[in-house]
ROSE-628899 format. One line per 3 residues: number of its first residue (from 1); for each residue x, y, z of C-alpha. Coordinates in Angstrom, 1 decimal. Last residue first. Layout:
NUM = X,Y,Z; ...
***
This chain:
591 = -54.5,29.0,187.1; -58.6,29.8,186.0; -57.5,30.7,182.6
588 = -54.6,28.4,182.2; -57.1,25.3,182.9; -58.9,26.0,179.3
585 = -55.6,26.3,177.5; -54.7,22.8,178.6; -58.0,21.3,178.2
582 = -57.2,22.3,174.6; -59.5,24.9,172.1; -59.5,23.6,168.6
579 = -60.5,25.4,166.0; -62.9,24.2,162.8; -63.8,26.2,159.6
576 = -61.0,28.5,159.2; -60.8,30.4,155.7; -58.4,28.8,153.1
573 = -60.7,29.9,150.2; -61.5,25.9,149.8; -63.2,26.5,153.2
570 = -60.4,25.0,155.5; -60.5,22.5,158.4; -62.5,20.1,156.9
567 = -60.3,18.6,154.4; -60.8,15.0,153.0; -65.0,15.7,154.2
564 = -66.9,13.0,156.4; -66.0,15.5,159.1; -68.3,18.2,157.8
561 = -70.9,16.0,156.8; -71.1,14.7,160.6; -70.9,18.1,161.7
558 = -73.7,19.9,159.8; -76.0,16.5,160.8; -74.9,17.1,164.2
555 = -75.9,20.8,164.0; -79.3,20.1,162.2; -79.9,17.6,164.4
552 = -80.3,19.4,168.0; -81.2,22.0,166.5; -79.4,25.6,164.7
549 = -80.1,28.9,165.6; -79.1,31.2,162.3; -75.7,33.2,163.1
546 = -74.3,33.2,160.0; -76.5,32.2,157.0; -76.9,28.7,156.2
543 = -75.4,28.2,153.1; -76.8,28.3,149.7; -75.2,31.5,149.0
540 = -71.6,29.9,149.8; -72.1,26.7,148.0; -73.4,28.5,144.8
537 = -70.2,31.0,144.9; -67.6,28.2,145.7; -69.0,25.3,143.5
534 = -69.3,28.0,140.6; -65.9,29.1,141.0; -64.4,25.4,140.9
531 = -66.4,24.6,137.9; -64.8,27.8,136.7; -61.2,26.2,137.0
528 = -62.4,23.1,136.1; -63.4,24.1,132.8; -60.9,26.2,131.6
525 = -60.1,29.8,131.4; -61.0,31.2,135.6; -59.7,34.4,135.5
522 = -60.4,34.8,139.7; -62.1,38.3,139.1; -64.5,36.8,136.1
519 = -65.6,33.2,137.5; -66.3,35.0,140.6; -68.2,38.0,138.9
516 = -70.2,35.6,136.7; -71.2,33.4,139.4; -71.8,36.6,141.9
513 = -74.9,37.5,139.3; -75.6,34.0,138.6; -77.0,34.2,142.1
510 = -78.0,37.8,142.2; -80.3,36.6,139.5; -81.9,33.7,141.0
507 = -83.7,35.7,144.0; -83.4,32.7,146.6; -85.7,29.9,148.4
504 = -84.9,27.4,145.3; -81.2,27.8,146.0; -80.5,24.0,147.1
501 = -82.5,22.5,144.5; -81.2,24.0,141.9; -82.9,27.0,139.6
498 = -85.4,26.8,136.8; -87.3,29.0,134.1; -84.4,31.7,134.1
495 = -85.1,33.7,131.3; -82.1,34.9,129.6; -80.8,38.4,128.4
492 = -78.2,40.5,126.1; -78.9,39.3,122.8; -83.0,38.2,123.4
489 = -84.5,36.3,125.1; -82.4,33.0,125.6; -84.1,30.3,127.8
486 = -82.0,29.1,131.0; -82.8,26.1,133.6; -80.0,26.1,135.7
483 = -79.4,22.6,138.2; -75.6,22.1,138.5; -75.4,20.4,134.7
480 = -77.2,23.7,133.5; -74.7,25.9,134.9; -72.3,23.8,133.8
477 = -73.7,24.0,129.9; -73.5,27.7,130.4; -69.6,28.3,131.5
474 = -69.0,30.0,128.3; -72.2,31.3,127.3; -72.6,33.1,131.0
471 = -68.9,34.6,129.9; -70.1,36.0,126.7; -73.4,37.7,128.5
468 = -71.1,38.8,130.6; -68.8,40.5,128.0; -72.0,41.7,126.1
465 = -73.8,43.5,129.7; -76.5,41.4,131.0; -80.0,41.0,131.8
462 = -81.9,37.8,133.4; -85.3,37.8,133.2; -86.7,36.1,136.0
459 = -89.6,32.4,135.6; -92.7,32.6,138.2; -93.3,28.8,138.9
456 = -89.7,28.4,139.2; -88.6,24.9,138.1; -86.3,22.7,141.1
453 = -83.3,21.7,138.8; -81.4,18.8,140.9; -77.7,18.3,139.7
450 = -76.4,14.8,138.8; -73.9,15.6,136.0; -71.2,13.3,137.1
447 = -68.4,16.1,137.4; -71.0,18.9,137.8; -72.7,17.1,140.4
444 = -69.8,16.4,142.4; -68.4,19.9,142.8; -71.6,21.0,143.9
441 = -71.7,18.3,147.0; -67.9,19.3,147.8; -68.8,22.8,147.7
438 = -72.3,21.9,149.6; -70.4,20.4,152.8; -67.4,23.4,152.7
435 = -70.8,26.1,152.2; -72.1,23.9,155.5; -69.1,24.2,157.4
432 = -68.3,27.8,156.6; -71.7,28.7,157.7; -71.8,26.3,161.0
429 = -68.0,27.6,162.1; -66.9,25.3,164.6; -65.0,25.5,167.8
426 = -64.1,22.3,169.3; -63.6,22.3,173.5; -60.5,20.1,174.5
423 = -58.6,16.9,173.7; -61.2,14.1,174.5; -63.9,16.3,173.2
420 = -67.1,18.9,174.0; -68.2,20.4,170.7; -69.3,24.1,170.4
417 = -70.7,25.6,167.3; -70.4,28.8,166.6; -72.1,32.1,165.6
414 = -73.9,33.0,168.9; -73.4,30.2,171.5; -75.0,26.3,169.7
411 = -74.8,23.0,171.5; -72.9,19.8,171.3; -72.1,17.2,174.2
408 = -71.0,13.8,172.0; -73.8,11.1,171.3; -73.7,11.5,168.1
405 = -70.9,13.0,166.9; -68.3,10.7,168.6; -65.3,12.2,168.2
402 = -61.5,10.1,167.7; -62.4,8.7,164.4; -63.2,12.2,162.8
399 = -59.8,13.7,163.6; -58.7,15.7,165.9; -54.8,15.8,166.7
396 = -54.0,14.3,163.9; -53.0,17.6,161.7; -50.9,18.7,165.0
393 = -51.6,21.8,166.4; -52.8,20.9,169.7; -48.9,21.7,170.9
390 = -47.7,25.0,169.5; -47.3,27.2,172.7; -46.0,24.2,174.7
387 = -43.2,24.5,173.0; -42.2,27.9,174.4; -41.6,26.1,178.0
384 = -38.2,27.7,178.7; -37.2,31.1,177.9; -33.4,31.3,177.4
381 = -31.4,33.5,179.6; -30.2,36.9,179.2; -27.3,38.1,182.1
378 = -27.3,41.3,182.1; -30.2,41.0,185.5; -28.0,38.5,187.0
375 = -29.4,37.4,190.5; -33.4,37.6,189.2; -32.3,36.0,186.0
372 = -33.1,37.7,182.5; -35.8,36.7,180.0; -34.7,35.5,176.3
369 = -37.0,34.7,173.4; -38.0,38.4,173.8; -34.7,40.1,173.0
366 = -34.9,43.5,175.0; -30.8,44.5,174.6; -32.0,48.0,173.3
363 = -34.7,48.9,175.7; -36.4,51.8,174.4; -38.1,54.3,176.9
360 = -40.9,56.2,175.3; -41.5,59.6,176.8; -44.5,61.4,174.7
357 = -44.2,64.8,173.4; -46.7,67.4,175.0; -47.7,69.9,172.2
354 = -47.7,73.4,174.1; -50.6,74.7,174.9; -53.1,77.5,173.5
351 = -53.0,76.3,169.8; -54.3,73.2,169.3; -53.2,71.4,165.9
348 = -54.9,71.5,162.4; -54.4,69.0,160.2; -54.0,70.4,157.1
345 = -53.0,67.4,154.0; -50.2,68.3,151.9; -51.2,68.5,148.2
342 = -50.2,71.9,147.3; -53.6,73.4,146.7; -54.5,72.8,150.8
339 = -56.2,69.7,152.3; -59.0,68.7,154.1; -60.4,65.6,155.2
336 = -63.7,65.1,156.1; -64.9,62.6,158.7; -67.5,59.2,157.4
333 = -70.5,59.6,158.5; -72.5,59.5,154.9; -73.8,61.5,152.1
330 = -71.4,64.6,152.1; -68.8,62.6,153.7; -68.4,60.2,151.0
327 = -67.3,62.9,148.7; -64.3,64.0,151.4; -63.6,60.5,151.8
324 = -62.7,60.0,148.7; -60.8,63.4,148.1; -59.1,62.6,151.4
321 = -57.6,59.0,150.0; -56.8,60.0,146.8; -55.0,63.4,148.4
318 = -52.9,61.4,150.6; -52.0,58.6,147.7; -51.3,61.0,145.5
315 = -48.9,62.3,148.3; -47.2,59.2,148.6; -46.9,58.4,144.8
312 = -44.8,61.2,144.1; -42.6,60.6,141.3; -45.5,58.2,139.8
309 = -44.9,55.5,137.8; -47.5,53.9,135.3; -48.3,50.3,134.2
306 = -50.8,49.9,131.3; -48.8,51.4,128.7; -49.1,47.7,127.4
303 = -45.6,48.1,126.3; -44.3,48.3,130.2; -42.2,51.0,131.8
300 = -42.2,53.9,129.1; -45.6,55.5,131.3; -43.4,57.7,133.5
297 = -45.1,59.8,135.1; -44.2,63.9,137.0; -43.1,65.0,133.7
294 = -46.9,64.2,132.4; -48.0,66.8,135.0; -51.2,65.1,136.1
291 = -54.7,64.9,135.6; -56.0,62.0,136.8; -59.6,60.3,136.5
288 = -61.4,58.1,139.0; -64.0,55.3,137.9; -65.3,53.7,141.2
285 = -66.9,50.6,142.0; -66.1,49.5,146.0; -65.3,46.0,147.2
282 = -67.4,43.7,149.6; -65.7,40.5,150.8; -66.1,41.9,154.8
279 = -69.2,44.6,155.0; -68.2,48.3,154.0; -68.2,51.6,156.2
276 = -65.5,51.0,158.2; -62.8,51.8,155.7; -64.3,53.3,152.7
273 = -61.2,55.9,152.4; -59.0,52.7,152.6; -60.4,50.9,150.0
270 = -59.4,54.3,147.7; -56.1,54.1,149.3; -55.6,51.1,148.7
267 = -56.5,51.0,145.0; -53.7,53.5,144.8; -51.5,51.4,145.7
264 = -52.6,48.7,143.4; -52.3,50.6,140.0; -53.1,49.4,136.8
261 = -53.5,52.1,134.0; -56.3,53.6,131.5; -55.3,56.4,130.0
258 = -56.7,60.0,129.1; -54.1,62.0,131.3; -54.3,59.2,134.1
255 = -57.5,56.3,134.3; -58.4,54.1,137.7; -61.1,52.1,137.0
252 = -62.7,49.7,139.2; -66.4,48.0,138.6; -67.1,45.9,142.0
249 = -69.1,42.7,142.0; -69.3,41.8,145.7; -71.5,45.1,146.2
246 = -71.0,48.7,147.2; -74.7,50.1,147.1; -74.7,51.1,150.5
243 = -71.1,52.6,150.8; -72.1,55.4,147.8; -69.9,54.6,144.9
240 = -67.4,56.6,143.9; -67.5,58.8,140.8; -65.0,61.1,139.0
237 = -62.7,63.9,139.2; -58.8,63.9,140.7; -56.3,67.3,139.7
234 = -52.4,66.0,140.6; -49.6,68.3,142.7; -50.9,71.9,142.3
231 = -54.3,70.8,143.7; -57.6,70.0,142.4; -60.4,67.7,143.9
228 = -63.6,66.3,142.6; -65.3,63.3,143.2; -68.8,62.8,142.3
225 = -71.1,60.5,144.2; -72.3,57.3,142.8; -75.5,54.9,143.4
222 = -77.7,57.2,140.2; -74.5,56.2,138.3; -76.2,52.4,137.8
219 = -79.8,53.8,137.0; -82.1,50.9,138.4; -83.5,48.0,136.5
216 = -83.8,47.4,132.5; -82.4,50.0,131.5; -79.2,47.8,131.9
213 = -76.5,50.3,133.0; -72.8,49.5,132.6; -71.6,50.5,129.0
210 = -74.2,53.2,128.6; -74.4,54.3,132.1; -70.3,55.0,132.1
207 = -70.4,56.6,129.0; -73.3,59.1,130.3; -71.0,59.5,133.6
204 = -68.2,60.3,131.2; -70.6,63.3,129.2; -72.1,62.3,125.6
201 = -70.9,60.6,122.5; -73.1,58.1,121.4; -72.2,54.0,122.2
198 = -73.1,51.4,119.9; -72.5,48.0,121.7; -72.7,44.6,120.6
195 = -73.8,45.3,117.2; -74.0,41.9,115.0; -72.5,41.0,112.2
192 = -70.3,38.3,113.7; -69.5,41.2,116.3; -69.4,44.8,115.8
189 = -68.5,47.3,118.5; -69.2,51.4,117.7; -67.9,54.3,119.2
186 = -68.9,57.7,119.5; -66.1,60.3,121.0; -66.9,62.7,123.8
183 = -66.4,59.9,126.3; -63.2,59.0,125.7; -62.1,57.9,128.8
180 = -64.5,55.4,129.5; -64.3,54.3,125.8; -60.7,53.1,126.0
177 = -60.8,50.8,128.8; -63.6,49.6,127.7; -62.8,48.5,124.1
174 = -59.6,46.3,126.2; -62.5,44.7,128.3; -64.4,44.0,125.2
171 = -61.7,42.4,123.6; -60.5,40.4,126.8; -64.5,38.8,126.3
168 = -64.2,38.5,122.6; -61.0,36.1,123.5; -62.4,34.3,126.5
165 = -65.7,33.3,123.9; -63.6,32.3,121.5; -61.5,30.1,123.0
162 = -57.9,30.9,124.2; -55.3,32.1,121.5; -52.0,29.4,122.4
159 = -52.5,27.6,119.0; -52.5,30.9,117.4; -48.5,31.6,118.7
156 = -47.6,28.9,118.1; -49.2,29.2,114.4; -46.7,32.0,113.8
153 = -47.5,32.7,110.2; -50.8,33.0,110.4; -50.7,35.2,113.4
150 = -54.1,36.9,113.1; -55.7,36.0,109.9; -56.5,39.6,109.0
147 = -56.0,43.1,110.1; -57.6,45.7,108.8; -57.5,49.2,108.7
144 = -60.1,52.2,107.6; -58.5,55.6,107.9; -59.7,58.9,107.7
141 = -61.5,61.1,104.8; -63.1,58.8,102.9; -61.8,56.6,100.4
138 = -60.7,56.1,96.4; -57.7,54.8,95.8; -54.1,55.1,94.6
135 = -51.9,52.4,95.5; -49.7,50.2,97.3; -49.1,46.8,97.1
132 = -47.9,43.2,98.2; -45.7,44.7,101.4; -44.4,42.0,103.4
129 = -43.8,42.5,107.0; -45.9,39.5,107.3; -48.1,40.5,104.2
126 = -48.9,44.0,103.6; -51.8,45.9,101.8; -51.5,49.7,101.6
123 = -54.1,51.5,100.1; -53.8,55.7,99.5; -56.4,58.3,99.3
120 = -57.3,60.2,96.3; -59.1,64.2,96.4; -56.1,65.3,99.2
117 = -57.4,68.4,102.0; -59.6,66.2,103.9; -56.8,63.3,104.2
114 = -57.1,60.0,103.2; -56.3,56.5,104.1; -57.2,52.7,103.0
111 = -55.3,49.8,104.8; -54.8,46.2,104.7; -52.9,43.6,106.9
108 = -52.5,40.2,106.8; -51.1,39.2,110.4; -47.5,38.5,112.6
105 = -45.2,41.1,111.3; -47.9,43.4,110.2; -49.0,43.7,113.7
102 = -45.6,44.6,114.8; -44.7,47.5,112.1; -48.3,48.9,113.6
99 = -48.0,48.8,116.9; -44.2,49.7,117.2; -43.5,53.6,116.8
96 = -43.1,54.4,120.1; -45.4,57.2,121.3; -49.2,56.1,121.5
93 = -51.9,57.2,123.5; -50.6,60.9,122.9; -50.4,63.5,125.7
90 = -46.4,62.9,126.3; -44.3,65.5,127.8; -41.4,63.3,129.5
87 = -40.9,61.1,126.6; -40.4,64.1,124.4; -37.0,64.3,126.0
84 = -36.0,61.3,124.2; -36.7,63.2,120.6; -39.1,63.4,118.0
81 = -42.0,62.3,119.7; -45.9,61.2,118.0; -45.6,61.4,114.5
78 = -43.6,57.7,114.9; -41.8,55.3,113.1; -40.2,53.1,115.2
75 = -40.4,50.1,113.1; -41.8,50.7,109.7; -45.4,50.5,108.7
72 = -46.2,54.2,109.3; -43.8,54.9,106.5; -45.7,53.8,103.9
69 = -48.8,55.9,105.2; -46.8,59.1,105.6; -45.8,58.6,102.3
66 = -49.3,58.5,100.4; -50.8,61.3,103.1; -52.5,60.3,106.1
63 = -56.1,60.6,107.6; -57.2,63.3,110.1; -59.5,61.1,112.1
60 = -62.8,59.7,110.9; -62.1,56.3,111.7; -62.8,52.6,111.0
57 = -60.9,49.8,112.6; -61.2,46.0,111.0; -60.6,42.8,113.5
54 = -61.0,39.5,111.3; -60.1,35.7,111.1; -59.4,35.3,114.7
51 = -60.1,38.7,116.3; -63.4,36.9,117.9; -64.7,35.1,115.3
48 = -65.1,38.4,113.3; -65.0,42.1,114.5; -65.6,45.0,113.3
45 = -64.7,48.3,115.5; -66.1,51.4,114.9; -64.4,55.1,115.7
42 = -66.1,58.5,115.2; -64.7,61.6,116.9; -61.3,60.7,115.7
39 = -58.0,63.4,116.6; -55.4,61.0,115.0; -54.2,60.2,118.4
36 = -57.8,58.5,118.7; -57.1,56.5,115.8; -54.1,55.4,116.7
33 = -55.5,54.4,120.2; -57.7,52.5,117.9; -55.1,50.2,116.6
30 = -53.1,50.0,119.4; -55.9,48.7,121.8; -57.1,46.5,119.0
27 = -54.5,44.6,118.8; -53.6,43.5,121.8; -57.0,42.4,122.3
24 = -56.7,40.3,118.9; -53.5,38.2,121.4; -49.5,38.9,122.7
21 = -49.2,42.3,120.0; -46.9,44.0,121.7; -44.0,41.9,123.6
18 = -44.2,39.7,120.9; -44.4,41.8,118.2; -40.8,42.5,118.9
15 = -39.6,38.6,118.0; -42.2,39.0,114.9; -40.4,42.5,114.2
12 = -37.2,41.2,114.0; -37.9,38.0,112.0; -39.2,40.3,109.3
9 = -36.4,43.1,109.8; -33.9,40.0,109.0; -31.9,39.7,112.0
6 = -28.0,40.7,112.1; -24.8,38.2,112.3; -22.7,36.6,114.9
3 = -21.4,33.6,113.7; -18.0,34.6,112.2; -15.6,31.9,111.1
***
């Protein structure tokens, strides 16, 4: 009996969608991709609950005629290649004929096109790969598509959608990797009837302000300086941000021939090119835009389209790093670098002597757990004594029953804390100790709701941009349990009437500022994950800063906190909070 047989094209195309169409963000990166390949210069986006029930496209591209909109809805039907060597000449956002044969699969899907040059246009309306009609209407020139019930018929697949507020956030992220690049088209993002961003066509650092400004405060590009390099290899343009205005809460875009992509080598050459110049946790915001051979990528690696291969990464990474520090050089200290129109960075070299090469001698038999004998010099030996290097490491080696805080020597040198013991001299961090004291102490007050509000006598506004004003809804009853008083304004603010107790001496706003970013960067979906990030970020701003003089008390009261803790060796970042220096170590210096 055979048992190997073929898929139905329905089940085939839910198993494909997938790998395409994984949540509503999903969709609407192919949906108005297509309508950017379809040469639109006005796209809107409607959404309802979140992709859930409703996500509609609207375009004024070229349209399609009554068969080319039939076909559109089959697998690997594409206007975009016609054969594999097209793959290595792309310009188009899309190329393999998937998007739309996978939405279908796995949604309720209608569609109205029309082309200038036809008086009718054509509806399609198609049921999980079903089609339930097709027929002559009347519509504007373009195409108007939407997708309803999103996975209906694969209700694993909906169970597994996040809430609604994660959702609209990953939909706004998606909608801004697209309208960076596209800055001479006009989009609009609706939301539950509401406008959450209408943005005009204008110039990239125009797009830029729109969707990260608040007019509220400072001019956000007004902090950038424009990068702009051309070689034979790869042509790089776009903005960097000046060193002084880098911040915890970087914005980091990296696009290629009009798409957005992923790439961490390159982020390290741009991190690199700052080197020096920025404080420890703070990151640089940059949008940078590629213009590359597309024989030279390959962007068939991943469906997202999101991760991109370079044939010559090394040398992009060359010219990244000089361009950057090239545009930081006209405002700061930092050296220029620069190189020719091929790509390969000029260094130039002395002329009027030869180039001394230095004399390294290699010892090939050097082993250096091994030392040899006096008498038989070939003759390795094992080193003896190499335990002692790890002894004082032990977990029980301090512990808070063997110190007595209060009456044991303690005094303050520069940054640390220094505590005379039994075993040796303790080294403690007083700002990592006290943000590990208030983590715990944070932590605690969300789970029992016991947080102290302390009200403001002069109340902040607190402005936003939508997908952080989605996440501060998210985590909002938290940040009221931890001591947040907050009054809505308006659709993208808050007053902030109260603060807690422990962060009544600070500017609010760059408070719930760094919340927002931690609970953002770290992905934090459920509840104790971005209790967690609160903890961390309030704990760490509340802190005594490094380097404060301490008394008497306030450093035994640090220490006696710090102690009382499960783990007080570690921030819960896994940065060192304690050190132990032995008696042992001590005499070695004066042997």
């Amino acid at each position: 009996m055979d048992i190997i047989h073929l898929l139905p094209d329905s089940v085939a195309n839910q198993i494909a969608a997938g790998e395409v169409i994984q949540r509503p963000a999903s969709c609407l990166k192919e949906l108005v991709e297509n309508s950017l390949d379809a040469g639109a210069t006005r796209v809107q986006v409607i959404v309802r609950d979140a992709g859930r029930t409703l996500l509609q496209v609207i375009d004024n591209g070229f349209g399609m005629s009554e068969m080319d909109a039939r076909l559109a809805f089959e697998r690997h039907a594409t206007s975009k290649i016609r054969e594999a060597q097209d793959l290595f000449s792309l310009r188009t956002m899309g190329f393999r004929g998937e998007a739309l044969a996978s939405i279908c699969a796995v949604a309720q899907v209608e569609m109205t096109t029309r082309r200038a040059e036809d008086e009718t246009g054509t509806l399609i309306e198609i049921h999980g790969s079903d089609v339930v009609r097709q027929e002559v209407c009347s519509c504007p020139v373009g195409t108007n598509i939407k997708v309803s019930n999103l996975f209906f018929n694969v209700p694993v697949r909906r169970k597994f959608l996040k809430s609604d507020q994660t959702e609209l956030r990953n939909l706004l992220t998606e909608f801004y990797h697209i309208v960076l690049v596209y800055p001479k088209v006009a989009f609009t993002f609706v939301h539950n009837d509401e406008i959450v961003l209408e943005l005009p066509a204008g110039t990239e650092k125009q797009r830029i302000e729109a969707v990260f400004g608040n007019p509220k405060r400072n001019v956000f590009t007004s902090n950038f300086v424009d990068v702009n390099t051309e070689t034979d290899l790869v042509s790089i343009r776009g903005f960097v941000i000046k060193p002084e205005s880098a911040t915890r809460k970087a914005e980091q875009y990296f696009f290629v021939n009009g798409r957005y992509m992923r790439h961490p080598y390159f982020l390290k050459a741009v991190q690199n090119a700052y080197s020096g110049m920025l404080t420890a946790d703070y990151q640089p915001s940059f949008f940078l835009y590629f213009e590359i051979n597309p024989e030279a990528i390959d962007v068939n690696i991943h469906p997202t389209k999101t991760e991109i291969k370079f044939a010559d990464e090394q040398a992009i990474f060359q010219i990244l790093m000089a361009a950057v520090r090239e545009a930081l050089g006209k405002f700061t200290l930092a050296p220029q670098i620069d190189f020719d129109t091929k790509g390969s960075i000029d260094i130039p070299l002395p002329t009027d002597r030869p180039v001394e090469r230095p004399q390294v001698t290699v010892d090939p038999h050097y082993n250096p757990f091994h030392t040899r004998g006096a008498m038989y010099p070939d003759r390795q030996q094992p080193v003896k004594g190499w335990e002692s290097l790890y002894e004082g490491l032990s977990n029980n080696r301090i512990t808070p029953n063997t110190l007595n805080i209060d009456s044991a020597p303690m005094w303050q040198h520069g940054r640390y804390i220094f505590l005379s013991t039994d075993e040796g001299l303790l080294l403690i961090h007083p700002h990592r100790a006290h943000a590990a004291v208030l983590y715990a102490q944070f932590l605690e007050q969300l789970a029992h709701a016991q947080g102290a509000m302390q009200q403001l006598l002069f109340p902040e506004v607190l402005s936003l941009q939508p997908d952080r004003m989605i996440l501060l809804e998210q985590i909002l009853p938290d940040l009221r349990t931890i001591g947040f008083e907050l009054e809505q304004l308006s659709p993208d603010s808050y007053s902030i009437q109260g603060v807690p107790a422990q962060i009544v001496n600070q500017s609010p706003i760059p408070v719930l500022e760094d919340i927002l970013h931690q609970v953002r960067t770290c992905g934090a979906s459920t509840q104790e994950q971005w209790r967690k990030q609160i903890a961390a970020s309030l704990a760490e701003q509340a802190a005594i800063p490094s380097g404060k003089t301490l008394t008497d008390s306030e450093m035994r009261d640090i220490v006696t906190r710090l102690m009382a803790l499960p783990n007080y060796r570690r921030t819960a970042d896994g940065k060192t909070i304690v050190s132990l220096v032995t008696d042992e170590e001590l005499s070695k210096r004066f042997a």
